[in-house]
PyMOL Python script that loads the backbone (N, CA, C, O; Angstrom):
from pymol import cmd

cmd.read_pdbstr("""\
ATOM      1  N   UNK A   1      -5.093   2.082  -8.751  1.00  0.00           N
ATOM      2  CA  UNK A   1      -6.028   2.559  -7.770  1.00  0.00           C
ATOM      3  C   UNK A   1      -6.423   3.978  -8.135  1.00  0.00           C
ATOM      4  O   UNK A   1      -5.546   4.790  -8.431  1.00  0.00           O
ATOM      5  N   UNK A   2      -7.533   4.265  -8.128  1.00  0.00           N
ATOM      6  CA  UNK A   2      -8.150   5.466  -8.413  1.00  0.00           C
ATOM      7  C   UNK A   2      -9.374   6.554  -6.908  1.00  0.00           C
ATOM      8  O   UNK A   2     -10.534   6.430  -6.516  1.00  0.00           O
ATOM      9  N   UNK A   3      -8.702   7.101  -6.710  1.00  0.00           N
ATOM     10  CA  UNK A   3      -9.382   7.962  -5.510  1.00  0.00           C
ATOM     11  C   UNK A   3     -10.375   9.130  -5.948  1.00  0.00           C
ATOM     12  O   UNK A   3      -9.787  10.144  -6.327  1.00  0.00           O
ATOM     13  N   UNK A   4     -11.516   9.173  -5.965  1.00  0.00           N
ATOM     14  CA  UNK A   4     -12.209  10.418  -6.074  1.00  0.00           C
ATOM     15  C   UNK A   4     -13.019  10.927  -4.732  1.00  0.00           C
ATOM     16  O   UNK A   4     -13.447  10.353  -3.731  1.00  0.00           O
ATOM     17  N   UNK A   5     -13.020  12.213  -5.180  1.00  0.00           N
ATOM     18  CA  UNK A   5     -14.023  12.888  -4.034  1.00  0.00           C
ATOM     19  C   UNK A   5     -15.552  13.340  -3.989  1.00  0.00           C
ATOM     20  O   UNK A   5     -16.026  14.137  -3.178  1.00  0.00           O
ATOM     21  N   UNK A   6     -16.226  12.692  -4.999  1.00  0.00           N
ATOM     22  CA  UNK A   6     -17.430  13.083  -5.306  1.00  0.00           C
ATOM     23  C   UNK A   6     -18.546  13.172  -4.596  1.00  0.00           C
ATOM     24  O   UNK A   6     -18.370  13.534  -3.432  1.00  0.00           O
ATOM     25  N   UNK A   7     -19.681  12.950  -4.935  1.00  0.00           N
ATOM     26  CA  UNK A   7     -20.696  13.605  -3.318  1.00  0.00           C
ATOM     27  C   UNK A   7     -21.305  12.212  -3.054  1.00  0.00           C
ATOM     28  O   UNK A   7     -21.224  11.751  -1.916  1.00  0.00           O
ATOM     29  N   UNK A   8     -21.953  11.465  -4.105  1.00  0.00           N
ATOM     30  CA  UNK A   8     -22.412  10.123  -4.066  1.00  0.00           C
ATOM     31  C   UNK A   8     -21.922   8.941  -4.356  1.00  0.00           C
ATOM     32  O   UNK A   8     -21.133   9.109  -5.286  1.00  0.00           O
ATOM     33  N   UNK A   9     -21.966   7.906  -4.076  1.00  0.00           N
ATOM     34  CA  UNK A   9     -21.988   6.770  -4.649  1.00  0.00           C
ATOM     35  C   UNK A   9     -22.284   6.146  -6.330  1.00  0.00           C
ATOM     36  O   UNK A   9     -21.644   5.507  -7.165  1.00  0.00           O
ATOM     37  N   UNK A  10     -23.552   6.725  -6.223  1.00  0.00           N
ATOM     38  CA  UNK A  10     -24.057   6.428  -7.707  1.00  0.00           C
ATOM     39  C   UNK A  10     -22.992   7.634  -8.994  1.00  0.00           C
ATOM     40  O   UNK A  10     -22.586   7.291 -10.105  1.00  0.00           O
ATOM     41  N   UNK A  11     -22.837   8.755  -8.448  1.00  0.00           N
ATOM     42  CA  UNK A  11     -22.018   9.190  -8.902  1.00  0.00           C
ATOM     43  C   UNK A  11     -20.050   8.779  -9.148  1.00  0.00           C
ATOM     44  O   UNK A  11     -19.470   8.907 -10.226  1.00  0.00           O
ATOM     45  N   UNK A  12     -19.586   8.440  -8.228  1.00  0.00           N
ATOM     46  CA  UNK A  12     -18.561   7.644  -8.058  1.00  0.00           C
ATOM     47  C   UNK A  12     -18.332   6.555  -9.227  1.00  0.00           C
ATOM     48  O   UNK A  12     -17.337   6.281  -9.898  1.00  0.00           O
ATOM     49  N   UNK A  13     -19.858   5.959  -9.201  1.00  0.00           N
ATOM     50  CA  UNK A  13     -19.429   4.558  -9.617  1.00  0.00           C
ATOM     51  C   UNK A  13     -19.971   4.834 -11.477  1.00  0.00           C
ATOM     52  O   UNK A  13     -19.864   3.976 -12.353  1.00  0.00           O
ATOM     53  N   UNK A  14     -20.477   6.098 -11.649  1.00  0.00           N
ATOM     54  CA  UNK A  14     -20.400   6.709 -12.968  1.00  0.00           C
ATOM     55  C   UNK A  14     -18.678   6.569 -13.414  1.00  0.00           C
ATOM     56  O   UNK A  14     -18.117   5.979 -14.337  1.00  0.00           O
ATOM     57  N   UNK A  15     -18.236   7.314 -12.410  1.00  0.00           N
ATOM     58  CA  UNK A  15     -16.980   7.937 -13.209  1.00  0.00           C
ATOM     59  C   UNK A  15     -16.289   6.863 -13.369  1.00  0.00           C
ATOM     60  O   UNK A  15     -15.769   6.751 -14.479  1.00  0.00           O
ATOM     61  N   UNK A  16     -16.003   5.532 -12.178  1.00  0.00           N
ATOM     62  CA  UNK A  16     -15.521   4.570 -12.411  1.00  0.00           C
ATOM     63  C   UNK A  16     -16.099   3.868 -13.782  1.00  0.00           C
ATOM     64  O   UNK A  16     -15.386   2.958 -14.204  1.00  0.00           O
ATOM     65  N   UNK A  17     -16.905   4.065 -14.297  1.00  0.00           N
ATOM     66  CA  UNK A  17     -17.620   3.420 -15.909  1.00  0.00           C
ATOM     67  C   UNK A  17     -17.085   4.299 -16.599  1.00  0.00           C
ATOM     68  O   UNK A  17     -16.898   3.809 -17.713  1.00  0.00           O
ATOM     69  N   UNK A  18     -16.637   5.605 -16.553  1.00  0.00           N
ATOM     70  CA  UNK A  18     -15.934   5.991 -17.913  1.00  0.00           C
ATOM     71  C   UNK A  18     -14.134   5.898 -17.815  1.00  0.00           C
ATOM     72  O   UNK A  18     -13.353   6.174 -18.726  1.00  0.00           O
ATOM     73  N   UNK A  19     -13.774   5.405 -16.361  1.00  0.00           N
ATOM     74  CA  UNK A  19     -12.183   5.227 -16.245  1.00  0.00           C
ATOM     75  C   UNK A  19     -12.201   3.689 -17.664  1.00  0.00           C
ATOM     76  O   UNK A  19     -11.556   3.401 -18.672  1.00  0.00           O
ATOM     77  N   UNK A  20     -13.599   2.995 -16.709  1.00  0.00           N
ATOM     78  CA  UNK A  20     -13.378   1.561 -17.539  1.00  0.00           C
ATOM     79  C   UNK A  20     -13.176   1.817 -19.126  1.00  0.00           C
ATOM     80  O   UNK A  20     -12.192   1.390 -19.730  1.00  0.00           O
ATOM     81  N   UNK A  21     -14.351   2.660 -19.812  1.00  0.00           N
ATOM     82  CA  UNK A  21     -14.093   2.868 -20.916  1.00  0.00           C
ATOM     83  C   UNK A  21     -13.089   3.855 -21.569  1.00  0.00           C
ATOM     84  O   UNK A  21     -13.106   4.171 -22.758  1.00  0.00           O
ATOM     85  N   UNK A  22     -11.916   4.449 -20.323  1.00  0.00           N
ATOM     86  CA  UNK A  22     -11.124   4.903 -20.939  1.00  0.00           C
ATOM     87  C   UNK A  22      -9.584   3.796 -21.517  1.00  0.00           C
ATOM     88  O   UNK A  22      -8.679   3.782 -22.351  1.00  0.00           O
ATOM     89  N   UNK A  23     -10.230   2.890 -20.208  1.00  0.00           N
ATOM     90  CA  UNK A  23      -9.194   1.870 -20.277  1.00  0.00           C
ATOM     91  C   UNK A  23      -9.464   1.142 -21.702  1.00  0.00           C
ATOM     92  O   UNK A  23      -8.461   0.887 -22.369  1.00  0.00           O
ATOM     93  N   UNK A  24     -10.533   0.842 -22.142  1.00  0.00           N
ATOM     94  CA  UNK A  24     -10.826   0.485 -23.146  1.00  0.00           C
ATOM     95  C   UNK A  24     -10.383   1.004 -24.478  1.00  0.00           C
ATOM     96  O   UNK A  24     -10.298   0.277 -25.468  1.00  0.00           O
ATOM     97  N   UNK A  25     -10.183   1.921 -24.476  1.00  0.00           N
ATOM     98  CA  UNK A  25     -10.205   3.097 -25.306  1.00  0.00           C
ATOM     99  C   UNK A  25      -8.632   3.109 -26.141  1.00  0.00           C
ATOM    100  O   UNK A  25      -8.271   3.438 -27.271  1.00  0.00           O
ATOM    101  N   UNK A  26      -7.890   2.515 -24.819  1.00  0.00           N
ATOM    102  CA  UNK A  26      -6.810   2.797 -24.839  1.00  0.00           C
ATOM    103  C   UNK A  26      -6.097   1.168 -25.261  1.00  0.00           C
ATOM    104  O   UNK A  26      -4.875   1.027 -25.305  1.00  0.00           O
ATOM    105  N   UNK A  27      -6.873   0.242 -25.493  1.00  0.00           N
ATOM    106  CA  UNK A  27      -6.763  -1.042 -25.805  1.00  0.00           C
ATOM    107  C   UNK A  27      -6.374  -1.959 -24.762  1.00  0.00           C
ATOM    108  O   UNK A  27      -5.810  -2.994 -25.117  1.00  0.00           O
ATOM    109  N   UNK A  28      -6.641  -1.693 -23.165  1.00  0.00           N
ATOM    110  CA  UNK A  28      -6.295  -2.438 -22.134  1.00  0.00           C
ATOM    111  C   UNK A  28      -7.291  -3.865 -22.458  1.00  0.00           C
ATOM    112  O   UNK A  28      -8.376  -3.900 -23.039  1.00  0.00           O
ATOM    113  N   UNK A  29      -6.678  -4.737 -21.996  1.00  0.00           N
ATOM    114  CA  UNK A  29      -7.658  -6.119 -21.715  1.00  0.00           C
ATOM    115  C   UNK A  29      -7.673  -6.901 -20.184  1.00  0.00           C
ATOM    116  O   UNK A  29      -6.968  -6.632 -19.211  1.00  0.00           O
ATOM    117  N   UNK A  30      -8.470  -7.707 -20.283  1.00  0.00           N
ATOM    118  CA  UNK A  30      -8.275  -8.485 -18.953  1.00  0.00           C
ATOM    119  C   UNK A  30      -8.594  -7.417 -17.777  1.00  0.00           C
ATOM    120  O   UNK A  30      -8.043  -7.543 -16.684  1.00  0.00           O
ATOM    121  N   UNK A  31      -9.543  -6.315 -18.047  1.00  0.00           N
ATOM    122  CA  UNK A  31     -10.194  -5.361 -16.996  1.00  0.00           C
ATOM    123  C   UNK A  31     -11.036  -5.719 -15.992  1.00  0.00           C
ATOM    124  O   UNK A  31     -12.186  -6.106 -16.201  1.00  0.00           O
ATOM    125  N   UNK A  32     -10.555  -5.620 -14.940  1.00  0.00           N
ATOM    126  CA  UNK A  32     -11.036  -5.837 -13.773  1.00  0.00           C
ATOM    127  C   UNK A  32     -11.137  -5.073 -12.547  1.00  0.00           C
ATOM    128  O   UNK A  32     -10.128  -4.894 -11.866  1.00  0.00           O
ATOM    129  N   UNK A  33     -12.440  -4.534 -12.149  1.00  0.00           N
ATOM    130  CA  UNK A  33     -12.630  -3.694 -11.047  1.00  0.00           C
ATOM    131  C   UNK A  33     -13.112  -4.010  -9.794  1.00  0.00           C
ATOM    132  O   UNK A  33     -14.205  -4.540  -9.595  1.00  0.00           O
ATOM    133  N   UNK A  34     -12.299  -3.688  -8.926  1.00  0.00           N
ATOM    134  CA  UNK A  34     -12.324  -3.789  -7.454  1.00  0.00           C
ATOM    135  C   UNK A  34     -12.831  -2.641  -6.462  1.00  0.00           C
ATOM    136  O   UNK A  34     -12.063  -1.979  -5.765  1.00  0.00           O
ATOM    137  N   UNK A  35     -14.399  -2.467  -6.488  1.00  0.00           N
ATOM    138  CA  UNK A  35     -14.839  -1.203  -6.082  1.00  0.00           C
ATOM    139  C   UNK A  35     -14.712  -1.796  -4.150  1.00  0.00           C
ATOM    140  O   UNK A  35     -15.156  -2.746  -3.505  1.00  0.00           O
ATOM    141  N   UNK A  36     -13.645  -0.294  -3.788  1.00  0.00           N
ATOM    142  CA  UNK A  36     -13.714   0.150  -2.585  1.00  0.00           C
ATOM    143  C   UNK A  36     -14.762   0.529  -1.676  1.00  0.00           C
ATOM    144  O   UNK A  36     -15.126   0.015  -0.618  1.00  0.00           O
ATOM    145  N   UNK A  37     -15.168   1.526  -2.303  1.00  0.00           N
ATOM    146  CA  UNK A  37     -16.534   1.840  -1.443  1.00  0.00           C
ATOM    147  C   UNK A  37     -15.730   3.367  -1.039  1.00  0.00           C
ATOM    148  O   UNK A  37     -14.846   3.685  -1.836  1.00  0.00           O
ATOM    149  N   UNK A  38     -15.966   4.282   0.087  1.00  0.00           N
ATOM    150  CA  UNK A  38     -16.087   5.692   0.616  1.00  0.00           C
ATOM    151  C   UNK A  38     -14.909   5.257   1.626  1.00  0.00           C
ATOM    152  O   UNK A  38     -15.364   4.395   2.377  1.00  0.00           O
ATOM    153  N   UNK A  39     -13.675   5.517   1.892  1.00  0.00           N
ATOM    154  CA  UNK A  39     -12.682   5.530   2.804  1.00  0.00           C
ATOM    155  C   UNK A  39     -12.218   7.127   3.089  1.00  0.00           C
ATOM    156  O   UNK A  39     -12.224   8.146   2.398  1.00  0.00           O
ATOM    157  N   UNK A  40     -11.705   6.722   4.845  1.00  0.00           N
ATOM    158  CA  UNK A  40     -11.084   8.227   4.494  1.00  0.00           C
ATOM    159  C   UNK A  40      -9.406   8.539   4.137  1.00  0.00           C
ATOM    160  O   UNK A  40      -8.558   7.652   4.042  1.00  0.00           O
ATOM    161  N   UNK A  41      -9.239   9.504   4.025  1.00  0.00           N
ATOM    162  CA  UNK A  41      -8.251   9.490   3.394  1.00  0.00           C
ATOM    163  C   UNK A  41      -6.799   9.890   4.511  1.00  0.00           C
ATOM    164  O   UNK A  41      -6.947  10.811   5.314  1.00  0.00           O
ATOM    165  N   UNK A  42      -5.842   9.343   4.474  1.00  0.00           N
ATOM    166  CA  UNK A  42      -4.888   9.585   5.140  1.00  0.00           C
ATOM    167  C   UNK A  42      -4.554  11.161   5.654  1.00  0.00           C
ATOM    168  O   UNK A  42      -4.217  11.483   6.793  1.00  0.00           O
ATOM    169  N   UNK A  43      -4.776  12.209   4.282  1.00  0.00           N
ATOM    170  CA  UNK A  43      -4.892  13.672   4.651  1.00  0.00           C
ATOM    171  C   UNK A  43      -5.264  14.055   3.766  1.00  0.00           C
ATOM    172  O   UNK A  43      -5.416  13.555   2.652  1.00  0.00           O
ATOM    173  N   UNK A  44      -5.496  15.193   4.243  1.00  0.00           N
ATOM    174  CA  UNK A  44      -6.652  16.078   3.212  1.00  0.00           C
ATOM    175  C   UNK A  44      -5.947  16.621   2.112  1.00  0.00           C
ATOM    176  O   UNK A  44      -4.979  17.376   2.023  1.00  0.00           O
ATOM    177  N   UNK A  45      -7.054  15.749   0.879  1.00  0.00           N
ATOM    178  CA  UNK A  45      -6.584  16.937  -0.439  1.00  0.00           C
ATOM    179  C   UNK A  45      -7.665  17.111  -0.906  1.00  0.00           C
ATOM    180  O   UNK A  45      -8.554  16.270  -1.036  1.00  0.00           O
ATOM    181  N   UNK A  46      -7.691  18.952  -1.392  1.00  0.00           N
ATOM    182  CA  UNK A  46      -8.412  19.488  -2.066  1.00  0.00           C
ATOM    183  C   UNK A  46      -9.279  20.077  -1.191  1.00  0.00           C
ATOM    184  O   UNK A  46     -10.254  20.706  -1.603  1.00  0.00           O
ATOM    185  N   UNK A  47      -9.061  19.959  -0.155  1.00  0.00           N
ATOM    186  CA  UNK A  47     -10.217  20.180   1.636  1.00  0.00           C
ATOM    187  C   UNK A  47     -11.046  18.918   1.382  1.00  0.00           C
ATOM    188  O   UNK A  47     -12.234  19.145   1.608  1.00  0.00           O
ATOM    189  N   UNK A  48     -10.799  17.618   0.972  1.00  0.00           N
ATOM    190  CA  UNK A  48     -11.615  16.504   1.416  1.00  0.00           C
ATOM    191  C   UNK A  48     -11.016  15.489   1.894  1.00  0.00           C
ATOM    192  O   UNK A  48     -10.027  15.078   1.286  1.00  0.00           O
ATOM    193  N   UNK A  49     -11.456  14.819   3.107  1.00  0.00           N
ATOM    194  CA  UNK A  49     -11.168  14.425   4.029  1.00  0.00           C
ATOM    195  C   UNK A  49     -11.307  12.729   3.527  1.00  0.00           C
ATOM    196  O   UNK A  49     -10.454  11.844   3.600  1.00  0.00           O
ATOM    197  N   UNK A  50     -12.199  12.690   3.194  1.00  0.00           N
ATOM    198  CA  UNK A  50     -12.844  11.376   2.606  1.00  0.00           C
ATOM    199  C   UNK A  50     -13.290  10.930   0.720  1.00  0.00           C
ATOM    200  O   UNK A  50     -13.896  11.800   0.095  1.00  0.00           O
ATOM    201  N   UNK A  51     -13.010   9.862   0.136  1.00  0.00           N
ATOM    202  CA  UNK A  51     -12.857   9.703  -1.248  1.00  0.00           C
ATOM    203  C   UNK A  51     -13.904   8.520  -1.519  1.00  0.00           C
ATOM    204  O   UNK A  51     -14.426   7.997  -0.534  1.00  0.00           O
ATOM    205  N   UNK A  52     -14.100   8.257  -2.272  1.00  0.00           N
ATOM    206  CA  UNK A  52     -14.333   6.629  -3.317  1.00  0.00           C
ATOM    207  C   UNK A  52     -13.459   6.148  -3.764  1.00  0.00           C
ATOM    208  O   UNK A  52     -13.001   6.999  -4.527  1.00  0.00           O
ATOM    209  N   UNK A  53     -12.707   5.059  -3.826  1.00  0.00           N
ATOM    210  CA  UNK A  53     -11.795   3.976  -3.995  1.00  0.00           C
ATOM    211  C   UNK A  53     -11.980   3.246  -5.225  1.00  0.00           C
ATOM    212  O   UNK A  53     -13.056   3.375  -5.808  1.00  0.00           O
ATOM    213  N   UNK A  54     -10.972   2.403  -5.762  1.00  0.00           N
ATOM    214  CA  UNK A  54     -11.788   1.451  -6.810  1.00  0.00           C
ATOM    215  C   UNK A  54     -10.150   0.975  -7.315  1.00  0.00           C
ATOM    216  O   UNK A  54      -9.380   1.935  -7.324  1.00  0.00           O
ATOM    217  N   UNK A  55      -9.699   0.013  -7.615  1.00  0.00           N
ATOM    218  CA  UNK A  55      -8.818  -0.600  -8.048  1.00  0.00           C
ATOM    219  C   UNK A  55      -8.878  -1.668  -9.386  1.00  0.00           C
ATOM    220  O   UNK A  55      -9.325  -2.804  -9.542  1.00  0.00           O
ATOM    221  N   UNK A  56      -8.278  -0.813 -10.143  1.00  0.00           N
ATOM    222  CA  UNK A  56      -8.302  -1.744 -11.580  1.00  0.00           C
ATOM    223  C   UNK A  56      -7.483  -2.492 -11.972  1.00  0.00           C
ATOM    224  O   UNK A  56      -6.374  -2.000 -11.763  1.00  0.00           O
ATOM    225  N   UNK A  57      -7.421  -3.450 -12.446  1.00  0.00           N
ATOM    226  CA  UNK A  57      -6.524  -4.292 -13.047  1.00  0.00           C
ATOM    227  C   UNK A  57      -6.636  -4.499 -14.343  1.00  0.00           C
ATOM    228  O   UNK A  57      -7.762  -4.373 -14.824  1.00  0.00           O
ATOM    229  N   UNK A  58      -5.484  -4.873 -15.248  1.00  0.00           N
ATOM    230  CA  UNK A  58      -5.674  -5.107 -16.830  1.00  0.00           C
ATOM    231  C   UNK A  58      -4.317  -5.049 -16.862  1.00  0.00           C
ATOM    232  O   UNK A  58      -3.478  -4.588 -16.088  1.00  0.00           O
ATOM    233  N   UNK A  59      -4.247  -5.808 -18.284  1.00  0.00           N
ATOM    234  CA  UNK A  59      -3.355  -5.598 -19.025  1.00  0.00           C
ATOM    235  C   UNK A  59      -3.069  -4.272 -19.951  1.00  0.00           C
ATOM    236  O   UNK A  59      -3.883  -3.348 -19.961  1.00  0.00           O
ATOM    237  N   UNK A  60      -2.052  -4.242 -20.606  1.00  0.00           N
ATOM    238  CA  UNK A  60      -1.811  -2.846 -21.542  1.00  0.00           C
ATOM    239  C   UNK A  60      -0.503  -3.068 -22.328  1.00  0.00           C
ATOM    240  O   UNK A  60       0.407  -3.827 -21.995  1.00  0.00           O
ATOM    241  N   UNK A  61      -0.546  -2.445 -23.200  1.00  0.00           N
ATOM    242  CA  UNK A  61       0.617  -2.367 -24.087  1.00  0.00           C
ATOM    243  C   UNK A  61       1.161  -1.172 -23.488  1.00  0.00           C
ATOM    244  O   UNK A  61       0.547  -0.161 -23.149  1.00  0.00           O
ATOM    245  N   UNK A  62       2.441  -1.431 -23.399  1.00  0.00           N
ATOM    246  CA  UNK A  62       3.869  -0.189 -22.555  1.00  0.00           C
ATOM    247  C   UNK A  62       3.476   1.135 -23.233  1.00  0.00           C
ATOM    248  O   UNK A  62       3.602   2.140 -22.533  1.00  0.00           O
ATOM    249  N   UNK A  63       2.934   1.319 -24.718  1.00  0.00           N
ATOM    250  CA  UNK A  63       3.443   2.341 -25.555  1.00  0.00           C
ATOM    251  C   UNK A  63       2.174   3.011 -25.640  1.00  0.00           C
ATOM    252  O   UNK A  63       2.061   3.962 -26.413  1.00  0.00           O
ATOM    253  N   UNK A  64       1.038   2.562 -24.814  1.00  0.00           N
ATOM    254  CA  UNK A  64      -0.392   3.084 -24.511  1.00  0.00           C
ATOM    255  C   UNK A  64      -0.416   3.655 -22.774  1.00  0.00           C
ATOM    256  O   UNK A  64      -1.427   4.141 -22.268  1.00  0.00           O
ATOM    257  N   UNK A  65       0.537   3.525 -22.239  1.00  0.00           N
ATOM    258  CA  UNK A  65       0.387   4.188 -20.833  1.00  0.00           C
ATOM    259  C   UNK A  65       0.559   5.500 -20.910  1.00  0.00           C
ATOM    260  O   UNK A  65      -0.245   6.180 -20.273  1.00  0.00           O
ATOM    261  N   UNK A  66       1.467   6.099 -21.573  1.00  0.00           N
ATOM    262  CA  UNK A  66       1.397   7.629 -21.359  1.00  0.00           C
ATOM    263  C   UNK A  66       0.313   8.469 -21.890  1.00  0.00           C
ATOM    264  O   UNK A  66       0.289   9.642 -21.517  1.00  0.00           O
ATOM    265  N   UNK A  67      -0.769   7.963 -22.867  1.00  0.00           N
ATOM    266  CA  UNK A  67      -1.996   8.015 -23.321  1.00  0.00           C
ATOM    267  C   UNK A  67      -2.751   8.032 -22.384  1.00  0.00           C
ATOM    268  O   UNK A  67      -3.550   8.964 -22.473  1.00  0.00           O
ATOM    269  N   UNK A  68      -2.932   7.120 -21.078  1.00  0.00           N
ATOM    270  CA  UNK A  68      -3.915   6.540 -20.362  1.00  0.00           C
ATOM    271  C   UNK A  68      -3.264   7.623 -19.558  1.00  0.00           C
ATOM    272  O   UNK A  68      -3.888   8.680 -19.655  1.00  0.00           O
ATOM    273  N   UNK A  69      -2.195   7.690 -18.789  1.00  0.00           N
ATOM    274  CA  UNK A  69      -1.882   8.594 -17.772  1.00  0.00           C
ATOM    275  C   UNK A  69      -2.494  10.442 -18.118  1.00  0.00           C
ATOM    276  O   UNK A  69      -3.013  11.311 -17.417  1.00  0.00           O
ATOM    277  N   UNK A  70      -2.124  10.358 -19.374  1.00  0.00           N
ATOM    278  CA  UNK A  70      -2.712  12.052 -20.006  1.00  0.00           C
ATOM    279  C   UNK A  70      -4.341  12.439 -19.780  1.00  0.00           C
ATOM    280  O   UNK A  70      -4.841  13.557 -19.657  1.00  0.00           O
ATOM    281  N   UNK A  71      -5.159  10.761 -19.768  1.00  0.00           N
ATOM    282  CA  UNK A  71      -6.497  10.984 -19.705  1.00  0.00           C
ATOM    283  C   UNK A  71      -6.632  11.265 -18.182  1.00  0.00           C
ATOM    284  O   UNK A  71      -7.068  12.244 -17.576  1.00  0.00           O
ATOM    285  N   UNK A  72      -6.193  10.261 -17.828  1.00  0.00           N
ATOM    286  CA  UNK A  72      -6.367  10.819 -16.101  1.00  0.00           C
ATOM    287  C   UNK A  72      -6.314  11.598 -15.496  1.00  0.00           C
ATOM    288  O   UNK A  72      -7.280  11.945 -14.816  1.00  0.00           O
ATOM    289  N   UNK A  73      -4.974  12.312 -15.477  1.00  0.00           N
ATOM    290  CA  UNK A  73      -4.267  14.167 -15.403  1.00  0.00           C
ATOM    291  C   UNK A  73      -5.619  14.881 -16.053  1.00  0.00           C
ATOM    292  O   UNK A  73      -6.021  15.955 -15.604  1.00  0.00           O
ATOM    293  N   UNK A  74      -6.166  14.323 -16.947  1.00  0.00           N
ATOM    294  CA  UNK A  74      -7.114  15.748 -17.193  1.00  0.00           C
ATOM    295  C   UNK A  74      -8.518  15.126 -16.909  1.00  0.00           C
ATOM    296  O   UNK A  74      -9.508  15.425 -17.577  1.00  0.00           O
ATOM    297  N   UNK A  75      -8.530  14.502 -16.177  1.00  0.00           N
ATOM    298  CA  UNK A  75     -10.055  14.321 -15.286  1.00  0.00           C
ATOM    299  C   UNK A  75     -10.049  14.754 -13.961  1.00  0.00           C
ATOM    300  O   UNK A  75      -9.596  14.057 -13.053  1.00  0.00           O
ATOM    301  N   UNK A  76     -10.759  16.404 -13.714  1.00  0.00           N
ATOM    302  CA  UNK A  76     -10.887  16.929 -12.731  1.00  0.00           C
ATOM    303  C   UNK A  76     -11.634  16.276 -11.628  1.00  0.00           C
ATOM    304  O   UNK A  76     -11.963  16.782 -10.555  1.00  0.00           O
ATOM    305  N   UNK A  77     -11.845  15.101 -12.050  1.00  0.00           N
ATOM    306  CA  UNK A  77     -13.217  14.886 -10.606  1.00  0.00           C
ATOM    307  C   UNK A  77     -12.081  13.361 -10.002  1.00  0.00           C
ATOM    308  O   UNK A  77     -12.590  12.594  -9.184  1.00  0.00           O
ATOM    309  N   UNK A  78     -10.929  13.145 -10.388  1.00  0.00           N
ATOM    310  CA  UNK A  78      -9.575  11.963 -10.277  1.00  0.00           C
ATOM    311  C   UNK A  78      -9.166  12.867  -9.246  1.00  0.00           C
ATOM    312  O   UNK A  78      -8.765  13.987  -9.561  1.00  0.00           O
ATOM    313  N   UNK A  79      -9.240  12.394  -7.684  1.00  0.00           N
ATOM    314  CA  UNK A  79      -7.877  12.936  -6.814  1.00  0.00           C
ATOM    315  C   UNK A  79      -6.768  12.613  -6.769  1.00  0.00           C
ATOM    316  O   UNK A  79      -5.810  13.342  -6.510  1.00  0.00           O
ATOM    317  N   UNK A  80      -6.757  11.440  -7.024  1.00  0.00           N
ATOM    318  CA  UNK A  80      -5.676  10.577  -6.878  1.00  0.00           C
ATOM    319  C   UNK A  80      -5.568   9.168  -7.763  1.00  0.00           C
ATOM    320  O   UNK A  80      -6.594   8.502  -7.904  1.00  0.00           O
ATOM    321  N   UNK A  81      -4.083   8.635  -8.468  1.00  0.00           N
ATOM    322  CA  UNK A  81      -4.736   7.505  -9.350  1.00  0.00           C
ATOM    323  C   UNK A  81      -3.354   7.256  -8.944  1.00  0.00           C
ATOM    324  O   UNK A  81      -2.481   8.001  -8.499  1.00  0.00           O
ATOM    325  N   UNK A  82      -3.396   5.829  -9.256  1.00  0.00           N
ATOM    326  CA  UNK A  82      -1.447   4.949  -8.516  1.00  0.00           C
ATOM    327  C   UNK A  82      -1.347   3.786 -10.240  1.00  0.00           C
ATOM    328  O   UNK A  82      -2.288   3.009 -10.402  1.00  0.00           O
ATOM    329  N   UNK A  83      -0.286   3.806 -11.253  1.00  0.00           N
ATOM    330  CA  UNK A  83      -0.289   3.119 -11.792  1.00  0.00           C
ATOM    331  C   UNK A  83       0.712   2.165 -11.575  1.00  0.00           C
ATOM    332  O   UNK A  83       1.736   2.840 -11.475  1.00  0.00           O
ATOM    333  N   UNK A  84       1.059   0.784 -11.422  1.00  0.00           N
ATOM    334  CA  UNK A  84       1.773  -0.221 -11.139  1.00  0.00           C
ATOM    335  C   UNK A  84       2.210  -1.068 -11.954  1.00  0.00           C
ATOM    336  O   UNK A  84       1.347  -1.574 -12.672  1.00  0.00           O
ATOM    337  N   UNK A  85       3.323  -1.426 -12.110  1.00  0.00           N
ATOM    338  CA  UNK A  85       3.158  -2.224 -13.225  1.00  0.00           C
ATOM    339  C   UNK A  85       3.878  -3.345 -12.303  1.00  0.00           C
ATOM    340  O   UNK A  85       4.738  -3.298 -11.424  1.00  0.00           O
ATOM    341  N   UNK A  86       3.078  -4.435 -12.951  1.00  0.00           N
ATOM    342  CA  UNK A  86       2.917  -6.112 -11.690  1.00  0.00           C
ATOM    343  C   UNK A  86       3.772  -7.272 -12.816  1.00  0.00           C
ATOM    344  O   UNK A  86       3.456  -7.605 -13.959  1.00  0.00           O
ATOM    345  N   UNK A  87       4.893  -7.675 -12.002  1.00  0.00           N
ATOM    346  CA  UNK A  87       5.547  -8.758 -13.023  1.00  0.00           C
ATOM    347  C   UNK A  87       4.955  -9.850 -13.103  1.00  0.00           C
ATOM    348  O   UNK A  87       4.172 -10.031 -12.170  1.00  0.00           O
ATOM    349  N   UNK A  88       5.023 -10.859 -14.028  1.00  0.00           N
ATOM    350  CA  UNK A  88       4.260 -12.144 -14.216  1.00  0.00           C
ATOM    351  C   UNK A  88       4.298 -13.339 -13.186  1.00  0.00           C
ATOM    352  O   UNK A  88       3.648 -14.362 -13.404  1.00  0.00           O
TER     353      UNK A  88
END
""", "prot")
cmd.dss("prot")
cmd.show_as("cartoon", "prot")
cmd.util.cbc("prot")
cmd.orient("prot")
């Protein structure tokens, strides 16, 4: 799950196209996005009250997550991102 705080929609759903191609990047498969839409947020971070949502799914190789986690950490416009790992 990925939370941002951006001003638009059309913007939002930019950044969600370069998470996808980071996922890509990083050799994930079986990518699949589940756009949220504008929720608010339980409490405020950053002074914003309210985010864009979006939930991805894929596969990944174990030894490519700390790669993918490093890209995220350094995308300033990411409030929040939850990685899970889901048994078979």
């Amino acid at each position: 799950m990925v939370a941002t705080a951006l001003s638009t929609e059309s913007v939002a759903k930019k950044l969600f196209k370069e998470i996808d191609l980071t996922l890509k990047n990083n050799k994930a498969a079986d990518i699949k996005e589940d756009y949220w839409g504008r929720r608010d947020l339980a409490y405020a971070i950053k002074s914003k009250n309210n985010a864009f949502y979006s939930v991805f799914t894929f596969t990944m190789d174990s030894s490519k997550v700390k790669d993918l986690t490093n890209s995220l950490n350094l995308n300033e416009k990411i409030l929040r991102y939850l990685l899970v790992k889901l048994d078979n």
